[in-house]
HTML snippet that shows the backbone in 3Dmol.js (N, CA, C, O; Angstrom):
<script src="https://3Dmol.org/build/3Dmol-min.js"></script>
<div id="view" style="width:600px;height:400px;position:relative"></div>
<script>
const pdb = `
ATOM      1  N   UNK A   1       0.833  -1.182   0.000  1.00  0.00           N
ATOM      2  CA  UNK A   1       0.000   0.000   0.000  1.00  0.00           C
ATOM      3  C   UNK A   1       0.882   1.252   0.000  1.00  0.00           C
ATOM      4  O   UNK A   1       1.923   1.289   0.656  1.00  0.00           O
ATOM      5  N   UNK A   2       0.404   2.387  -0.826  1.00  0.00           N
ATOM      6  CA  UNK A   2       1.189   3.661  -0.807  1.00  0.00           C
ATOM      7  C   UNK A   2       0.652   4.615   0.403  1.00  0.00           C
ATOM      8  O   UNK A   2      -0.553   4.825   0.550  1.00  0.00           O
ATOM      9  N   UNK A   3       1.680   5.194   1.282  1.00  0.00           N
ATOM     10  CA  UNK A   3       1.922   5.916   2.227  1.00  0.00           C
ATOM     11  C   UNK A   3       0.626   7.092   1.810  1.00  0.00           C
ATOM     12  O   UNK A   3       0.319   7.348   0.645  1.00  0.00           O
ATOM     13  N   UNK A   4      -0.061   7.747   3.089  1.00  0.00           N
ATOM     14  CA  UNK A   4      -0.791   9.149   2.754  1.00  0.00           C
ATOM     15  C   UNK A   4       0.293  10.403   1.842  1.00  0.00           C
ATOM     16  O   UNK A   4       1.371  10.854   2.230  1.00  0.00           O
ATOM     17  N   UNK A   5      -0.361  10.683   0.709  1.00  0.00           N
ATOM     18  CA  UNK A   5       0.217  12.517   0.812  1.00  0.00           C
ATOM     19  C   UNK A   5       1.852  11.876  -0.605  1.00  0.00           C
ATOM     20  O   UNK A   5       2.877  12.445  -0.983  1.00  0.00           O
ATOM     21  N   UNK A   6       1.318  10.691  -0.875  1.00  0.00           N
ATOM     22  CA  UNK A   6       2.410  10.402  -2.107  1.00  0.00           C
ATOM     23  C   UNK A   6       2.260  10.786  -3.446  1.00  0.00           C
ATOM     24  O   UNK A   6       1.169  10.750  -4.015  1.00  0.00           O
ATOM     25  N   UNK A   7       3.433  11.198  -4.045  1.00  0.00           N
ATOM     26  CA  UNK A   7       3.215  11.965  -5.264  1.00  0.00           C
ATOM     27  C   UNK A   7       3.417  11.210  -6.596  1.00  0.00           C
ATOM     28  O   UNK A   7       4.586  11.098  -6.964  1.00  0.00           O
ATOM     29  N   UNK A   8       2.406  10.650  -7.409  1.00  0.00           N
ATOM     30  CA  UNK A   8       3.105  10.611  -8.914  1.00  0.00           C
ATOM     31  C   UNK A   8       4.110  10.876  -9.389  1.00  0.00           C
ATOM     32  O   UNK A   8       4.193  12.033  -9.802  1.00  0.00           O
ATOM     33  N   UNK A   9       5.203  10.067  -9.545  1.00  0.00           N
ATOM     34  CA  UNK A   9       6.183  10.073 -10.740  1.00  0.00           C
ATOM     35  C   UNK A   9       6.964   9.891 -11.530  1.00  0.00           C
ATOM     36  O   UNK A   9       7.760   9.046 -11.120  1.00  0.00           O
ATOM     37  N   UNK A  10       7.324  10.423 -13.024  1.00  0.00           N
ATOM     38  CA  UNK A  10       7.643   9.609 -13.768  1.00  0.00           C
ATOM     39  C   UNK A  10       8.669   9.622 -14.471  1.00  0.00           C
ATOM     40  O   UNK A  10       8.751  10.684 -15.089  1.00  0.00           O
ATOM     41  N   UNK A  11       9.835   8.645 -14.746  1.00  0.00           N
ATOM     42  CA  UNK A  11      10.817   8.892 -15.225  1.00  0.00           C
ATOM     43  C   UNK A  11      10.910   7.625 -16.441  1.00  0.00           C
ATOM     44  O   UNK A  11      10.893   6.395 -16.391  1.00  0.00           O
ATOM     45  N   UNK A  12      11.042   8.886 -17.801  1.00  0.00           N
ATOM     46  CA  UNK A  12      11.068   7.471 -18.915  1.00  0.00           C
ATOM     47  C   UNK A  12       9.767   6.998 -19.376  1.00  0.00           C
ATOM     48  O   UNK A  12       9.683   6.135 -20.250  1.00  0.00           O
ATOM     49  N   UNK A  13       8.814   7.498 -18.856  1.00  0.00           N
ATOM     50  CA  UNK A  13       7.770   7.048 -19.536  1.00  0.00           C
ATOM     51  C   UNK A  13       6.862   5.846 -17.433  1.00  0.00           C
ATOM     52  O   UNK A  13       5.664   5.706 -17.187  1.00  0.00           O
ATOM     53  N   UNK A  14       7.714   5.481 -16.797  1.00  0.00           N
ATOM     54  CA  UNK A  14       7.546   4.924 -15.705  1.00  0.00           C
ATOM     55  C   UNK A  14       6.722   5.247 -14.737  1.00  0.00           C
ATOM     56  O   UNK A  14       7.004   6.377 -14.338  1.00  0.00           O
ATOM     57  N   UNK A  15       5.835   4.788 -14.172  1.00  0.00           N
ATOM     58  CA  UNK A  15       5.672   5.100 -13.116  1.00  0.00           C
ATOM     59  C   UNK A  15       5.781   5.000 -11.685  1.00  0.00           C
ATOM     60  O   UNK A  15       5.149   4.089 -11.150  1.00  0.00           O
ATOM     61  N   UNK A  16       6.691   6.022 -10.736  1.00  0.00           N
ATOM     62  CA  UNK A  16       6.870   5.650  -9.690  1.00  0.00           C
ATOM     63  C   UNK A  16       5.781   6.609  -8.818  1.00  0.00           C
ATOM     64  O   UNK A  16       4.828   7.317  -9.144  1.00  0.00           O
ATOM     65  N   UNK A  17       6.361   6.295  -7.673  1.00  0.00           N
ATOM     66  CA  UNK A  17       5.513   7.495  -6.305  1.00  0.00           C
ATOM     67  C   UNK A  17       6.175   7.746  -5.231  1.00  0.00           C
ATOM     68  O   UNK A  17       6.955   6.918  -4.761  1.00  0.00           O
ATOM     69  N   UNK A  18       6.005   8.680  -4.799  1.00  0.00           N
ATOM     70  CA  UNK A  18       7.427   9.329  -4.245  1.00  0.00           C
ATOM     71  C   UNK A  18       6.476   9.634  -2.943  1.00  0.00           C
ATOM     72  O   UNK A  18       5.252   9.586  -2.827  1.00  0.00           O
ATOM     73  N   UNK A  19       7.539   9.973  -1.984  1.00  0.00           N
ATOM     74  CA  UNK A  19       6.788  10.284  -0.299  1.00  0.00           C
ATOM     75  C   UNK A  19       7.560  10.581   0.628  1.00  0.00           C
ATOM     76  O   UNK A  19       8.085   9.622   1.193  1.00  0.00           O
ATOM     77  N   UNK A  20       7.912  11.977   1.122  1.00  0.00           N
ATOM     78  CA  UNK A  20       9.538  12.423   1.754  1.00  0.00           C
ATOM     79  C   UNK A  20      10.474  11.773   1.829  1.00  0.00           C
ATOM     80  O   UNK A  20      10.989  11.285   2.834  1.00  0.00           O
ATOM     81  N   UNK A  21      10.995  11.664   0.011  1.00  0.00           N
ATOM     82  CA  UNK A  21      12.609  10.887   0.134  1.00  0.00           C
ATOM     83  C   UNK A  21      12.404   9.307  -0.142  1.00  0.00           C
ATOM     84  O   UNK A  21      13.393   8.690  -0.537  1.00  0.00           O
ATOM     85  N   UNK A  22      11.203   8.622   0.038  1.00  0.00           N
ATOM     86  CA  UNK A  22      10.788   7.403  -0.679  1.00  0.00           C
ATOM     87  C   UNK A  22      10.150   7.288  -1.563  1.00  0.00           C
ATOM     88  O   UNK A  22       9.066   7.825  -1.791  1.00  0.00           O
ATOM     89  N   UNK A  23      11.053   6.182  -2.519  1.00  0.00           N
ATOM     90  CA  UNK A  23      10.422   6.172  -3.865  1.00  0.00           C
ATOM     91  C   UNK A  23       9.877   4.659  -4.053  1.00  0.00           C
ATOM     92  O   UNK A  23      10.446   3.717  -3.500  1.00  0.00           O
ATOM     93  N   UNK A  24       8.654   4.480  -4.931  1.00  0.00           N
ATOM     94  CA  UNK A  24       7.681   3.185  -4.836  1.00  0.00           C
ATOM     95  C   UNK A  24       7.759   2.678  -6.110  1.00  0.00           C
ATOM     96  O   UNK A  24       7.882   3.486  -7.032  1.00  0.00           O
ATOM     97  N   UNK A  25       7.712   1.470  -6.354  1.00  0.00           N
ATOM     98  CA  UNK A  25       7.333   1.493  -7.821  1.00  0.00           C
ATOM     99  C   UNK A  25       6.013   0.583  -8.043  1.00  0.00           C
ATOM    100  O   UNK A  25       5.509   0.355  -6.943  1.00  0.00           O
ATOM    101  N   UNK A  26       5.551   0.206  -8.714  1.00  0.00           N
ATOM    102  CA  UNK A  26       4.282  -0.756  -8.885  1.00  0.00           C
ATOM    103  C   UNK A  26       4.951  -2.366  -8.931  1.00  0.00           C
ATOM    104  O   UNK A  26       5.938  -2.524  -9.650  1.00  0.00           O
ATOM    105  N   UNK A  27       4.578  -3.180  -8.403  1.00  0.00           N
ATOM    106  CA  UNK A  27       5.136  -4.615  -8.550  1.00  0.00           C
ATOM    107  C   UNK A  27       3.804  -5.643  -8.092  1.00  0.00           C
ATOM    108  O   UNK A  27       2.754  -5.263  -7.573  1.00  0.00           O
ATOM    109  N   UNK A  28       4.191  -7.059  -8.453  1.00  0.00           N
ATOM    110  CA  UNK A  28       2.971  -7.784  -8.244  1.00  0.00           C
ATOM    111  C   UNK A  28       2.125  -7.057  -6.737  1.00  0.00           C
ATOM    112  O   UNK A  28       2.539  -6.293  -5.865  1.00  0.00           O
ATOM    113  N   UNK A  29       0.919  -7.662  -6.946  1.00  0.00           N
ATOM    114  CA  UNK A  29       0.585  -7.497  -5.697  1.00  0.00           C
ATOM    115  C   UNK A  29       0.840  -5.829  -4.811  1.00  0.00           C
ATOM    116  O   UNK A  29       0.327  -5.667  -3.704  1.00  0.00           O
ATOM    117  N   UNK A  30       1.427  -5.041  -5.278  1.00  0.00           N
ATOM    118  CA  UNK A  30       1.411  -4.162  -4.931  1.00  0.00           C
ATOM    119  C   UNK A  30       2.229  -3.036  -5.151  1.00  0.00           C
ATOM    120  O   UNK A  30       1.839  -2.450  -6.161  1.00  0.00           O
ATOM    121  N   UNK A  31       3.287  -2.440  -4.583  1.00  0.00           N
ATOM    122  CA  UNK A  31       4.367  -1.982  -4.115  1.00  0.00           C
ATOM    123  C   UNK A  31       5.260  -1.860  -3.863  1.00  0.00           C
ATOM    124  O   UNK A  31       5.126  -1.603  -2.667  1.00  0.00           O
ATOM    125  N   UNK A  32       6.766  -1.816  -4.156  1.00  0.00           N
ATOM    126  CA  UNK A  32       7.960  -2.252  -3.605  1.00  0.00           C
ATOM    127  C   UNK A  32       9.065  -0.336  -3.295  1.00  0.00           C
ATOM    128  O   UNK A  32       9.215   0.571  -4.114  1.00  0.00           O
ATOM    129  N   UNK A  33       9.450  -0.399  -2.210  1.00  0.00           N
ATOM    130  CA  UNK A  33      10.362   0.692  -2.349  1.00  0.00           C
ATOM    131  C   UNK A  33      11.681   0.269  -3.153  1.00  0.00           C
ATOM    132  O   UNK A  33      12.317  -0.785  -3.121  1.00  0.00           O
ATOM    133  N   UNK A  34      11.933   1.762  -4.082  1.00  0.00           N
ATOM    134  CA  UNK A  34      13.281   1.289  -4.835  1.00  0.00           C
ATOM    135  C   UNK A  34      14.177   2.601  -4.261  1.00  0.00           C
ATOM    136  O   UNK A  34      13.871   3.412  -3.386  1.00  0.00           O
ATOM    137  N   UNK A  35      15.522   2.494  -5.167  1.00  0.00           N
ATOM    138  CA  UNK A  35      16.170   3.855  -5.143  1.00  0.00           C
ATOM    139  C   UNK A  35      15.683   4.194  -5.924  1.00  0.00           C
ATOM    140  O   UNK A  35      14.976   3.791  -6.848  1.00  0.00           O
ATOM    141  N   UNK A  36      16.392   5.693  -5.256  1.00  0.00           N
ATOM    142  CA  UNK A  36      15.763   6.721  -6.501  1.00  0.00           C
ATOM    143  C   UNK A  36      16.060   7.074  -7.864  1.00  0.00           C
ATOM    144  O   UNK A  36      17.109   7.473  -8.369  1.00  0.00           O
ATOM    145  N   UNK A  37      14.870   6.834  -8.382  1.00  0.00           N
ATOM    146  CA  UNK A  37      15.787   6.709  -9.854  1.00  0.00           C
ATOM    147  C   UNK A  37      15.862   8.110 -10.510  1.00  0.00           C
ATOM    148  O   UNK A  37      15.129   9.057 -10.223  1.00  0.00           O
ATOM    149  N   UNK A  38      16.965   8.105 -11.537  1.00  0.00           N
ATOM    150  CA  UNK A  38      17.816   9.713 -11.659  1.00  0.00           C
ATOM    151  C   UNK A  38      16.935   9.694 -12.695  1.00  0.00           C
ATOM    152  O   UNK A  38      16.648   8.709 -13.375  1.00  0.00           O
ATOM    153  N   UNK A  39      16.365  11.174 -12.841  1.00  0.00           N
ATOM    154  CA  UNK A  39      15.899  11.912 -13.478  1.00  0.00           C
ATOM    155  C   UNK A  39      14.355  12.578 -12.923  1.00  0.00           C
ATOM    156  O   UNK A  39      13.712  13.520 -13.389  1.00  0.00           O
ATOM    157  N   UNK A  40      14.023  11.567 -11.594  1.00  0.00           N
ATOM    158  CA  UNK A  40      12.854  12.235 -11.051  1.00  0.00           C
ATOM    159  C   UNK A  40      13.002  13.373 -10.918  1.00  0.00           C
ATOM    160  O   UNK A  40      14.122  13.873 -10.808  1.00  0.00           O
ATOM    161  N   UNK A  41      11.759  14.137 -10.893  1.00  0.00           N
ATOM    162  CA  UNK A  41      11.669  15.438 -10.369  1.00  0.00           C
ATOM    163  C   UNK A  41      10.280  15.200  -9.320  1.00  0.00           C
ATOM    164  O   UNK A  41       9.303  14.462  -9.442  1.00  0.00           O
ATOM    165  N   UNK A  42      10.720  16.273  -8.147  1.00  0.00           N
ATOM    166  CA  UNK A  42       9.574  16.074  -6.967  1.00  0.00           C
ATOM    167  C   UNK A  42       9.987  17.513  -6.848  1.00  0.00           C
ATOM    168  O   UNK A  42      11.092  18.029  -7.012  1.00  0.00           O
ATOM    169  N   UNK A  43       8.468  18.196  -6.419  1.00  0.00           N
ATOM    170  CA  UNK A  43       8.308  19.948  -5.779  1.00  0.00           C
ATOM    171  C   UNK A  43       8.869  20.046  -4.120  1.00  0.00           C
ATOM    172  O   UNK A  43       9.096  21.125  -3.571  1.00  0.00           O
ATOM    173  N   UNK A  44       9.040  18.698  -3.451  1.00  0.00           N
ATOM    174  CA  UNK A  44       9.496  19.403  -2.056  1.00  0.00           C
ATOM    175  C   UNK A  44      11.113  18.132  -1.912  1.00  0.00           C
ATOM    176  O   UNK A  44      11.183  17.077  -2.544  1.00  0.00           O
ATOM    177  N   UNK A  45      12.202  18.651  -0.938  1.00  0.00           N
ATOM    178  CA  UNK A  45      13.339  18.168  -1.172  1.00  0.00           C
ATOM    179  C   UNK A  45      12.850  17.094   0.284  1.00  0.00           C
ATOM    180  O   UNK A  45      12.371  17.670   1.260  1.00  0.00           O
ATOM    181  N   UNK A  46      12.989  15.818   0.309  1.00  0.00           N
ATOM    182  CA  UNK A  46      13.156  15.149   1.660  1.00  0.00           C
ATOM    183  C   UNK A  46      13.714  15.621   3.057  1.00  0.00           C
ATOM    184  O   UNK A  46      14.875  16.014   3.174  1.00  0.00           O
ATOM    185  N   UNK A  47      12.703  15.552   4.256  1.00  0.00           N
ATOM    186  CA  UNK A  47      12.941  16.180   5.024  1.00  0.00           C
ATOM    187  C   UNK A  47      14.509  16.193   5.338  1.00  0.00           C
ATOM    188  O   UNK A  47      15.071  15.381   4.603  1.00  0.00           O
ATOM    189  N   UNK A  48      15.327  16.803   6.128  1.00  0.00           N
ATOM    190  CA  UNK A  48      16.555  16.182   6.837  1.00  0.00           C
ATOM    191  C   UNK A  48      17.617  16.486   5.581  1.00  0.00           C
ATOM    192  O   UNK A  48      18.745  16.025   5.756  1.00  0.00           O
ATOM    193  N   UNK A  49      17.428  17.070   4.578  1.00  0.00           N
ATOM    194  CA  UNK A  49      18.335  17.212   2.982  1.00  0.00           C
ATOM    195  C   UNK A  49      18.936  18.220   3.356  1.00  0.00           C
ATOM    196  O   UNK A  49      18.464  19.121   4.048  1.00  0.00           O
ATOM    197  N   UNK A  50      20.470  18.111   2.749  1.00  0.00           N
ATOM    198  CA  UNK A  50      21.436  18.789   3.222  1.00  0.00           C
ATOM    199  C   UNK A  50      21.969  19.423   2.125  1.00  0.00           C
ATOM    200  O   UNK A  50      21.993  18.643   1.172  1.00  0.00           O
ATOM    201  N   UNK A  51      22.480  20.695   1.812  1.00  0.00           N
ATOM    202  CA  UNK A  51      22.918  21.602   0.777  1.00  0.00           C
ATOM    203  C   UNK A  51      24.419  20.995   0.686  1.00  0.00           C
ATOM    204  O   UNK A  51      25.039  21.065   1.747  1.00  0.00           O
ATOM    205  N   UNK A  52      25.115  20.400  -0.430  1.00  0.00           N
ATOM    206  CA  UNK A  52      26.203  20.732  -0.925  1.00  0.00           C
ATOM    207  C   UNK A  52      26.496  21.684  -1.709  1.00  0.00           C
ATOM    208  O   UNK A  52      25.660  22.142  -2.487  1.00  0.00           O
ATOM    209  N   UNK A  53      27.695  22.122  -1.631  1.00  0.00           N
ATOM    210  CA  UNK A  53      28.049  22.997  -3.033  1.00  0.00           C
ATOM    211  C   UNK A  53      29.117  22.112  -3.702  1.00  0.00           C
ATOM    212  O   UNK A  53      30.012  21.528  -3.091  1.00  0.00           O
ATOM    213  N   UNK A  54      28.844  22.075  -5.517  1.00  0.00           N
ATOM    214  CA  UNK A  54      30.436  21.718  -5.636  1.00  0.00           C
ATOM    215  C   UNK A  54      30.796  22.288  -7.007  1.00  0.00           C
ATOM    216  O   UNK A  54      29.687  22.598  -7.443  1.00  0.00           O
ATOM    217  N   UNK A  55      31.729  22.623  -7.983  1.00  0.00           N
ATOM    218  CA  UNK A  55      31.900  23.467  -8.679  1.00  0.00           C
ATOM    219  C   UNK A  55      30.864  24.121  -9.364  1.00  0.00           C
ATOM    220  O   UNK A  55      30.231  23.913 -10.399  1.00  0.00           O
ATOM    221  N   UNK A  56      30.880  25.091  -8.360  1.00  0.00           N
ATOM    222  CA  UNK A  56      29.575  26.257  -8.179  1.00  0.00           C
ATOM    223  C   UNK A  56      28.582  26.319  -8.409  1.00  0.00           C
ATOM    224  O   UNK A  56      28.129  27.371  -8.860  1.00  0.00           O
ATOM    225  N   UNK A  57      27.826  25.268  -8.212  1.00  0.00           N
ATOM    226  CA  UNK A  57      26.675  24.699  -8.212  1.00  0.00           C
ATOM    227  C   UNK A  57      26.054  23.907  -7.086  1.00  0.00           C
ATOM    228  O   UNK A  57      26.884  23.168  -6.557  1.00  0.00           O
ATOM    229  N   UNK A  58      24.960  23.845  -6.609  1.00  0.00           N
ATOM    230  CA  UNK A  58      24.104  23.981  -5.039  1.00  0.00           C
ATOM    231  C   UNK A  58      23.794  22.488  -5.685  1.00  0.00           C
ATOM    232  O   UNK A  58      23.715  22.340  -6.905  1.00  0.00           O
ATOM    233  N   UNK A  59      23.628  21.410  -4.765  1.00  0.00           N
ATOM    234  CA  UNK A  59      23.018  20.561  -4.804  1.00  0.00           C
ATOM    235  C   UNK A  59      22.502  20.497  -3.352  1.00  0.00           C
ATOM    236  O   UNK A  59      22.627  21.353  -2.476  1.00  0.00           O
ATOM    237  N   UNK A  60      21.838  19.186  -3.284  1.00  0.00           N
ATOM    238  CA  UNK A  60      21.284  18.450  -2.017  1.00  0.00           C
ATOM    239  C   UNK A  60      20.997  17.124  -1.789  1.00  0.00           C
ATOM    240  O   UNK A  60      20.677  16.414  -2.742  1.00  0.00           O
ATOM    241  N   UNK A  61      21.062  16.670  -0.643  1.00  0.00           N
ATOM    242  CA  UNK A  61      21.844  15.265  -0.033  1.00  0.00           C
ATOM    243  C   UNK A  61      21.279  14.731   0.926  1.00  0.00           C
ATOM    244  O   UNK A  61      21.408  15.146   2.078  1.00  0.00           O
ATOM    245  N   UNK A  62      20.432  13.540   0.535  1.00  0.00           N
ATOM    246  CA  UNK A  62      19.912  13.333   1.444  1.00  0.00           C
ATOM    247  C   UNK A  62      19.850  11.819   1.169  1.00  0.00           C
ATOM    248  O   UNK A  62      19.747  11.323   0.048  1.00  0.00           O
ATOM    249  N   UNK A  63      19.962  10.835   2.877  1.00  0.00           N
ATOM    250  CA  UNK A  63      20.561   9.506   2.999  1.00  0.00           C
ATOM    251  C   UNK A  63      18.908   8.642   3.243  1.00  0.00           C
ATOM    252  O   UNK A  63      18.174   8.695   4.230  1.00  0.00           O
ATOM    253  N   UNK A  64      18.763   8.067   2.259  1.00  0.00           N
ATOM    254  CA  UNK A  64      17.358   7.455   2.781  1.00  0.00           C
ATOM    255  C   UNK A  64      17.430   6.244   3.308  1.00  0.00           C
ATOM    256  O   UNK A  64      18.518   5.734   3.577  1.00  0.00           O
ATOM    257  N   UNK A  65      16.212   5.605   3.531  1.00  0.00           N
ATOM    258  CA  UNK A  65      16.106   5.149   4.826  1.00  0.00           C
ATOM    259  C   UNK A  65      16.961   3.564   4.724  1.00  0.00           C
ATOM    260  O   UNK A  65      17.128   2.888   5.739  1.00  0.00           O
ATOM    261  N   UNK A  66      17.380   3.183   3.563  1.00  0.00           N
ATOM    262  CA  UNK A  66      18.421   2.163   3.202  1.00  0.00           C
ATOM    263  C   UNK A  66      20.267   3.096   3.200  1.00  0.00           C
ATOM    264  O   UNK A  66      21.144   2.287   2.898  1.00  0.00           O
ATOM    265  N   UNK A  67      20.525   3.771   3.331  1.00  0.00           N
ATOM    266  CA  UNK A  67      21.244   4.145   3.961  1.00  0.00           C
ATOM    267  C   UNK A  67      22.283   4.883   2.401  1.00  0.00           C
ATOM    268  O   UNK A  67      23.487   5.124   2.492  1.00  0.00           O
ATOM    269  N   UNK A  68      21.601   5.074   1.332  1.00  0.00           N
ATOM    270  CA  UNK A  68      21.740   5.094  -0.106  1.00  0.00           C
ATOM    271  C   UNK A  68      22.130   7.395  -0.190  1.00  0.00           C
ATOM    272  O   UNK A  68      21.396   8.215   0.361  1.00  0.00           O
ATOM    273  N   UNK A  69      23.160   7.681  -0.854  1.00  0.00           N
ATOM    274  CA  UNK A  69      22.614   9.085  -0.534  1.00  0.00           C
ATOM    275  C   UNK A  69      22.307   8.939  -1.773  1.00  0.00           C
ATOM    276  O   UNK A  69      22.691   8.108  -2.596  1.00  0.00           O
ATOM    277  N   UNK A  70      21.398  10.029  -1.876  1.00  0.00           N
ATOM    278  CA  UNK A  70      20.519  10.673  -3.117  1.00  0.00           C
ATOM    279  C   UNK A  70      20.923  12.003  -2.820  1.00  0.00           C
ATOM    280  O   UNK A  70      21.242  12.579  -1.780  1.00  0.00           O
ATOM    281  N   UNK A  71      20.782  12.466  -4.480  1.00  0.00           N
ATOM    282  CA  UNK A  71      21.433  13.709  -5.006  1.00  0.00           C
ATOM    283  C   UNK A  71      20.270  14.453  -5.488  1.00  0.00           C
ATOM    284  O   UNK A  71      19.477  13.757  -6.123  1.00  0.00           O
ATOM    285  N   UNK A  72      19.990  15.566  -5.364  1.00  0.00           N
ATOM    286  CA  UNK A  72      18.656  16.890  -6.437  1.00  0.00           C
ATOM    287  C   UNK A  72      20.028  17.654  -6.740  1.00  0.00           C
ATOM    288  O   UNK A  72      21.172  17.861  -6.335  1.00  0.00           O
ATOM    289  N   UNK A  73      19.129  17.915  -7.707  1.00  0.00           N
ATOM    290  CA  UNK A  73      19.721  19.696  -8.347  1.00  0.00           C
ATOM    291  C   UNK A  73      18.469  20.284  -8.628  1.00  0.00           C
ATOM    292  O   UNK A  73      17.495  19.800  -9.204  1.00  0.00           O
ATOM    293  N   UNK A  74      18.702  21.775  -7.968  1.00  0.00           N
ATOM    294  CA  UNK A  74      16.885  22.574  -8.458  1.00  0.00           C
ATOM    295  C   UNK A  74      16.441  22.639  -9.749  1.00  0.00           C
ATOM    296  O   UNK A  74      16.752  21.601 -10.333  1.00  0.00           O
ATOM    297  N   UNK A  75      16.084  23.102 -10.171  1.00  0.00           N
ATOM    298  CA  UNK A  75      15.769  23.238 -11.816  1.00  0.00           C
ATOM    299  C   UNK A  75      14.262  23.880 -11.680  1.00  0.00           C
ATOM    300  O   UNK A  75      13.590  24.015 -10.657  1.00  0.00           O
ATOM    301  N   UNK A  76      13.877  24.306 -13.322  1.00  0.00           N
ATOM    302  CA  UNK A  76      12.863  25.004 -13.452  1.00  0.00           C
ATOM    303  C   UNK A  76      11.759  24.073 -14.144  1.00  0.00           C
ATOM    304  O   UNK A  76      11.880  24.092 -15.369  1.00  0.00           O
ATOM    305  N   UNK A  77      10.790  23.324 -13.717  1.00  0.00           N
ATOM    306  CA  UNK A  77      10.030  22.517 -14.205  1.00  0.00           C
ATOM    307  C   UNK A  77       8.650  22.839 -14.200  1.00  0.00           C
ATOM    308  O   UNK A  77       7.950  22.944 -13.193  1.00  0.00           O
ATOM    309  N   UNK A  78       8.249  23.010 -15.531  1.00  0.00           N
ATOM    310  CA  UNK A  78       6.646  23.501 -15.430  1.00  0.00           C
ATOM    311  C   UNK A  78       6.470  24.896 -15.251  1.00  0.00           C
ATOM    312  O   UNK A  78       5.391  25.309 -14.824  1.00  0.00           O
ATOM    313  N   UNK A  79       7.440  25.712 -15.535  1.00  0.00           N
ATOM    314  CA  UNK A  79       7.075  26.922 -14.489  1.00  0.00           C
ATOM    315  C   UNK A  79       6.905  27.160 -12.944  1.00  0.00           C
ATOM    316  O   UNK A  79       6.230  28.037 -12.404  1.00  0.00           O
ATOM    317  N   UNK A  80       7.746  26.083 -12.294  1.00  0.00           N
ATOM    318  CA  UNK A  80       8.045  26.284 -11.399  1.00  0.00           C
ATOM    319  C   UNK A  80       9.234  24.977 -10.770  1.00  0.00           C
ATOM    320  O   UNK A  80       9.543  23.867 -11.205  1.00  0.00           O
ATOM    321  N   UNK A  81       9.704  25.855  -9.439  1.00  0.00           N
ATOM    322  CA  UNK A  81      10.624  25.326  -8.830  1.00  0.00           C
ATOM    323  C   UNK A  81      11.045  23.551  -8.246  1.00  0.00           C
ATOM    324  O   UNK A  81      10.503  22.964  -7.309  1.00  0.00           O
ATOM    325  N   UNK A  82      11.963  23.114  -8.991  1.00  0.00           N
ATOM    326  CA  UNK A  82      11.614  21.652  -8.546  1.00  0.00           C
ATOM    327  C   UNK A  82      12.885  21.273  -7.923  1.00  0.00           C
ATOM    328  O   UNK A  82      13.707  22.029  -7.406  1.00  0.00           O
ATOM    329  N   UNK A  83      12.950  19.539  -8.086  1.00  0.00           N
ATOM    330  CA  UNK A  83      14.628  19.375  -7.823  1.00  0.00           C
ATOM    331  C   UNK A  83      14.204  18.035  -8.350  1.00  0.00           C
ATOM    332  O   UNK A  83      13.151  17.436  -8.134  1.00  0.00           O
ATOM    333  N   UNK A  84      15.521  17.586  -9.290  1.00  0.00           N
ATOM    334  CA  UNK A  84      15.596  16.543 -10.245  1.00  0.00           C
ATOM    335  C   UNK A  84      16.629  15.305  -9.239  1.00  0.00           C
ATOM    336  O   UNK A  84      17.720  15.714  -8.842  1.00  0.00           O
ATOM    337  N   UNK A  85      16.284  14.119  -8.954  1.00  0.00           N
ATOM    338  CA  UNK A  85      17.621  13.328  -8.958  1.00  0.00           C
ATOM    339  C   UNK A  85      18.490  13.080  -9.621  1.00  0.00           C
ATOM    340  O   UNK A  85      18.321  12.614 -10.748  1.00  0.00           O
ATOM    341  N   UNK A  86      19.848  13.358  -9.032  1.00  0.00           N
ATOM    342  CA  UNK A  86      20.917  13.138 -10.594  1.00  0.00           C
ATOM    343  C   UNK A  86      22.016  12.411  -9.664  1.00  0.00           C
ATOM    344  O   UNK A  86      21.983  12.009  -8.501  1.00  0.00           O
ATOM    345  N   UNK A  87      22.974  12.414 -10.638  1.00  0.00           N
ATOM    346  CA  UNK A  87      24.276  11.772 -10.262  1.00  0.00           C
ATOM    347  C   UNK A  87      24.830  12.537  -9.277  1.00  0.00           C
ATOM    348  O   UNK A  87      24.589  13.736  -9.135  1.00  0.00           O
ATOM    349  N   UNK A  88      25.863  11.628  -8.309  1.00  0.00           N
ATOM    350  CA  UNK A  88      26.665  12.147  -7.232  1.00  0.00           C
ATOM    351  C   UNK A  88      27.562  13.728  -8.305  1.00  0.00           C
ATOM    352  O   UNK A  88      27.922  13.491  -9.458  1.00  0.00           O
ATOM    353  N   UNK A  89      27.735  14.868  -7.819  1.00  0.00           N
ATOM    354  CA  UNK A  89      28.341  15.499  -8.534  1.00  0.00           C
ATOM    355  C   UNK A  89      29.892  15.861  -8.230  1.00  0.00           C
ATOM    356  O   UNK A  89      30.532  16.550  -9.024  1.00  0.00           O
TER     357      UNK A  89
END
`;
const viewer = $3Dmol.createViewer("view");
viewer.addModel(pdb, "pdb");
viewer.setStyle({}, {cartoon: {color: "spectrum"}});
viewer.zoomTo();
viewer.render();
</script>
């Protein structure tokens, strides 16, 4: 079952669902948490996410609950403010 307050989304054509910093994917029977796969974009950053900087550029860092860090970079999506998963930078 998916958590209250989870968001649609999609990378590649995929669908996952996302929920502060956990990502779901559809599997038999239900549900499975995965990592996060790079190229999501979600409107709020996982609670506890930590600002790096690294050649001059802001990212953010945050260790989910398998102990995995995940990377955003902000970006402009839709006309408004998001943050994409990407590679360690």
């Amino acid at each position: 079952m998916l958590p209250p307050r989870y968001v649609p989304v999609y990378v590649g054509g995929n669908p996952f669902y996302y929920n502060e910093g956990v990502y779901y994917r559809p599997s038999a029977g239900g549900y499975e948490v995965v990592s996060a796969p790079y190229g999501a974009i979600v409107y709020q950053l996982p609670p506890g996410s930590q600002t790096l900087n690294r050649g001059g550029e802001t990212y953010y860092r945050y260790r989910d609950t398998a102990g995995n860090e995940v990377y955003y970079q902000k970006i402009m999506y839709q006309g408004r403010m998001a943050f994409m998963v990407v590679s360690e930078p």
